[in-house]
N, C-alpha and C positions, 0 to 999 in steps of 0.2 A: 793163907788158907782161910782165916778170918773172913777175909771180904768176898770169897765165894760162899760161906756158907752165910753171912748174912743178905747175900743176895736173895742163895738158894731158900732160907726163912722167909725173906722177904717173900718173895713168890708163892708158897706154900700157905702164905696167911692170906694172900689176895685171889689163890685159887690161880692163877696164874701158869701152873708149872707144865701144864700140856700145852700150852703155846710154847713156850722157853724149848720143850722138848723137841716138839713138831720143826721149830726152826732148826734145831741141831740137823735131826737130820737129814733135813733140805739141804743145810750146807753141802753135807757131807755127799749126798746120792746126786746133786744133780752135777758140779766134774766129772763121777764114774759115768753117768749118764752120755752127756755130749762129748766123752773121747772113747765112746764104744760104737757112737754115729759116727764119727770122723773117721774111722779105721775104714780101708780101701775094700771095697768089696771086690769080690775074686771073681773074676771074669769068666763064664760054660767054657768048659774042657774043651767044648768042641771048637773054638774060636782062638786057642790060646796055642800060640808054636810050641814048639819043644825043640826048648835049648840044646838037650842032648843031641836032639839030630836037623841038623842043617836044610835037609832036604825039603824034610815035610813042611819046614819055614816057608823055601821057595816055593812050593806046589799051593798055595794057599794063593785066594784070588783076591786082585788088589781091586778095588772099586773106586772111581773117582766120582763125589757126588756132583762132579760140574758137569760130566759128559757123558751121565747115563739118561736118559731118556726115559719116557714116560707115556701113557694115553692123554691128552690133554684134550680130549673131544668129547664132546654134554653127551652127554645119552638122548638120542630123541633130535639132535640136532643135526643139520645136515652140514657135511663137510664145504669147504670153501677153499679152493684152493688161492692159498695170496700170489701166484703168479701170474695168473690169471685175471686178464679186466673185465672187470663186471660190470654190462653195459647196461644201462636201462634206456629203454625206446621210450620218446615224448613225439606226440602229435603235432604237426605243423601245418592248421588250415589257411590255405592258401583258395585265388580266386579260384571256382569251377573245382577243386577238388583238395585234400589232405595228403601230405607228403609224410611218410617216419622216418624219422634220422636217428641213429644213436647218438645218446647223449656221450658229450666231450670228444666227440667228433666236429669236425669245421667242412663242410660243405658247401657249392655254390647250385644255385637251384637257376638254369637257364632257360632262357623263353627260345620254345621252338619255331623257327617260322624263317624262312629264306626269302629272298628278293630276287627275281629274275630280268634277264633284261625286257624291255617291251618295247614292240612296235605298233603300229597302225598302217593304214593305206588312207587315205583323204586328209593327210596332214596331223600331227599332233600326235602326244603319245599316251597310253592307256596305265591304266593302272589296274586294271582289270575288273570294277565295274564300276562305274558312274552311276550320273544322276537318273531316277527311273529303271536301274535293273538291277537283278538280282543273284545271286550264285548259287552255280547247282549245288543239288544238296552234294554231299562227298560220298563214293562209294562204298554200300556195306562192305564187298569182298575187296580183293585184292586181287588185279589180274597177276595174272603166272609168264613171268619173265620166261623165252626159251636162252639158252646158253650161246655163248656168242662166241662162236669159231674164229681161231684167226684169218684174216682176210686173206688170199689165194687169185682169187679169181674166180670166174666160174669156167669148168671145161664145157665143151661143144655141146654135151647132152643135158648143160644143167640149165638153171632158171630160176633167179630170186624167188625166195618164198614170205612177204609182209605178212606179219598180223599187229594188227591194231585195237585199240581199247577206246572204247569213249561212254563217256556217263548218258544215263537216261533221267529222264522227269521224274523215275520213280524212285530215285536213288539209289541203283545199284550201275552196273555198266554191260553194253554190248561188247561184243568180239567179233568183229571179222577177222575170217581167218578161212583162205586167205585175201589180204585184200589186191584188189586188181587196179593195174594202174592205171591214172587219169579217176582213180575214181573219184566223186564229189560228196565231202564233208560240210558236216556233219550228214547231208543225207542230196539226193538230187534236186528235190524241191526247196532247199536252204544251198544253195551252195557257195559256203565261205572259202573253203583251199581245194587245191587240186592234185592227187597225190601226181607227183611226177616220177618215183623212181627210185631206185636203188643209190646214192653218190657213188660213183666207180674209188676205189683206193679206200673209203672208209664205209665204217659201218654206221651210216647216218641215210636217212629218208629225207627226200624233198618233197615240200610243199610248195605252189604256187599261191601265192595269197589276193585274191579278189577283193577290188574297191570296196571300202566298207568296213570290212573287217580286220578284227582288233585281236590280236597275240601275245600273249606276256608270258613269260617262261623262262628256263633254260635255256632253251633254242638259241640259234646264232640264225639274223637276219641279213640279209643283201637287199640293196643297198647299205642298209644299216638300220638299226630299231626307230628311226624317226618317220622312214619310208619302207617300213616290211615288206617288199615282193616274191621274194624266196625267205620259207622255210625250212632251214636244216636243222631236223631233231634225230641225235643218238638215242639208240635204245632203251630202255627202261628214264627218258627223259617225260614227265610231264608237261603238258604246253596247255594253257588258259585259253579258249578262244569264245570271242564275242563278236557286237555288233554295231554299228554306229545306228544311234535313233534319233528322230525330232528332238528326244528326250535326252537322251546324253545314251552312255556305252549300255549295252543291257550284253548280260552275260549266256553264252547259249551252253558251254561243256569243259568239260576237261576231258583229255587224251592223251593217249600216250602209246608210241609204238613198244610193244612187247615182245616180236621175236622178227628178226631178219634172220632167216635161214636160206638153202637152198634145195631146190628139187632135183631129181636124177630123170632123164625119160630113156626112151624105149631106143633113141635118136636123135642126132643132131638135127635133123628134119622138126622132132617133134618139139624139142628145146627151142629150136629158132619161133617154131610155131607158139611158144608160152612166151616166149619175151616181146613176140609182137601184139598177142590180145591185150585190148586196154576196151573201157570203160567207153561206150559211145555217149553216153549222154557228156563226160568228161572232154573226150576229144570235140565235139563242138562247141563248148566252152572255151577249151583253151584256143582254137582257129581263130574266135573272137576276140579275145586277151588283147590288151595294148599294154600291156605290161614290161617297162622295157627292159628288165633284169633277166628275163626268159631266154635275151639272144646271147647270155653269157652260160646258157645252159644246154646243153644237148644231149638226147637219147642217142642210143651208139645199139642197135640190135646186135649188130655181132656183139657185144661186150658184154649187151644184156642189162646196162647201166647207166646213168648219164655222167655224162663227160662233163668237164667243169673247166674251161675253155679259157680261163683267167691264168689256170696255169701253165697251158701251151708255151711253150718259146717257139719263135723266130727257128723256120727248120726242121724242129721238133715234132714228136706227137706222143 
């Protein structure tokens, strides 16, 4: 006891004794302190089962935090859905105009533009304009295709019905309708081809092609495209047609038959009567013709069509 109370002197002469004091009972209050923290705080009544009864345990809803869901979208922002590809369009200029593709898209961008066979009459073959000429401008409209029945025949009161299309100087096109046969293209006072006729069996028109003049097309020629004497153009088919000059090919039109149909009359009398008018200024053109592909070609009035004599057999008709 000695040496606490010389402590406790000691401290009371240096003034000391509220420190010595203060530190006791730090000691003492700060363990009661952090095991009064430590002690488990009691979880709201409203969340806590009760053991007494089993049930209300079960009736209590379980929540898994991995699989409830949420709003996860900004305010102000607009939705996106991620299954969905989001394309963005980029410009692709190109000569004469701009094409849009979507991006991450692969496209092939092809040139329009066909090759026909071509013939001539005075030797040699065309390409459709040479040295010295020029091509008509291309039609504003578009002629009107008529619908094309299957082929039958024609009965006793009927009579092919042609219409034809051909460009003008002013860049749009005429129609005749109907046209009458033997007539002379592009016009009487030019005359490059000769219409000859309905083909009997298909739905194809013949032309007779006059020296000089130059065809490039679709078309299927006889003899053959090197010597075009006959042309045979299907319906809705375009044909190039020009003209041999001092100068080289000068280009006069484009045409194209637009509807073979057939007419009904009143009579067999009056039918015979529509299959035999043709084109006088055409009919003494073609009298003159030295054309030799012409004598594998024949109009047939009763048929109302020409006959195509290459395919005759021995016997046959």
């Amino acid at each position: 006891m000695s040496f606490l109370q010389a402590i406790w002197t000691d401290l009371r002469e240096k003034r000391l004794w509220p420190v010595a004091v203060a530190l006791l009972v730090a000691i003492v209050a700060v363990p009661v302190v952090l095991a009064q923290s430590a002690a488990p705080t009691a979880p709201p009544p409203s969340s806590t089962p009760n053991a007494a009864n089993p049930s209300q345990s079960a009736k209590l809803a379980v929540i898994n935090v991995e699989t409830t869901t949420g709003s996860g979208a900004l305010k102000g922002a607009s939705e996106r859905d991620p299954f969905i590809q989001q394309v963005t369009t980029t410009t692709t200029t190109t000569t004469g105009g701009s094409t849009t593709a979507p991006t991450g898209t692969t496209g092939t961008t092809g040139a329009t533009g066909s090759t026909g066979s071509t013939g001539s009459t005075g030797g040699g073959t065309s390409t459709g304009t040479g040295t010295g000429g020029s091509v008509p401008p291309a039609p504003t409209t578009t002629p009107t295709l008529t619908p094309n029945p299957p082929f039958v025949g024609l009965t006793s009161d009927e009579a092919y019905h042609v219409t034809l299309a051909i460009t003008d100087s002013s860049g749009g096109f005429d129609t005749i309708d109907p046209l009458p046969r033997l007539s002379l293209l592009p016009s009487d006072h030019e005359p490059l081809l000769i219409e000859l006729g309905v083909l009997k069996g298909a739905h194809r028109v013949l032309f007779a092609v006059q020296p000089g003049t130059v065809v490039s097309g679709p078309g299927t020629c006889t003899p053959g495209p090197i010597d075009c004497q006959i042309l045979s153009l299907a319906e809705g088919q375009t044909e190039h047609l020009s003209m041999q000059s001092p100068t080289g090919v000068v280009s006069v039109a484009l045409f194209a038959v637009t509807g073979i149909t057939t007419d009904q009359y009143s009579s067999a009398a009056a039918a015979d009567a529509a299959r035999r008018s043709v084109s006088a200024a055409g009919l003494t053109l073609l009298n003159k013709s030295t054309l030799n592909a012409l004598s594998l070609f024949s109009y047939d009035p009763s048929l109302g069509a020409v006959v195509d004599l290459r395919n005759l057999t021995v016997g046959g008709s």
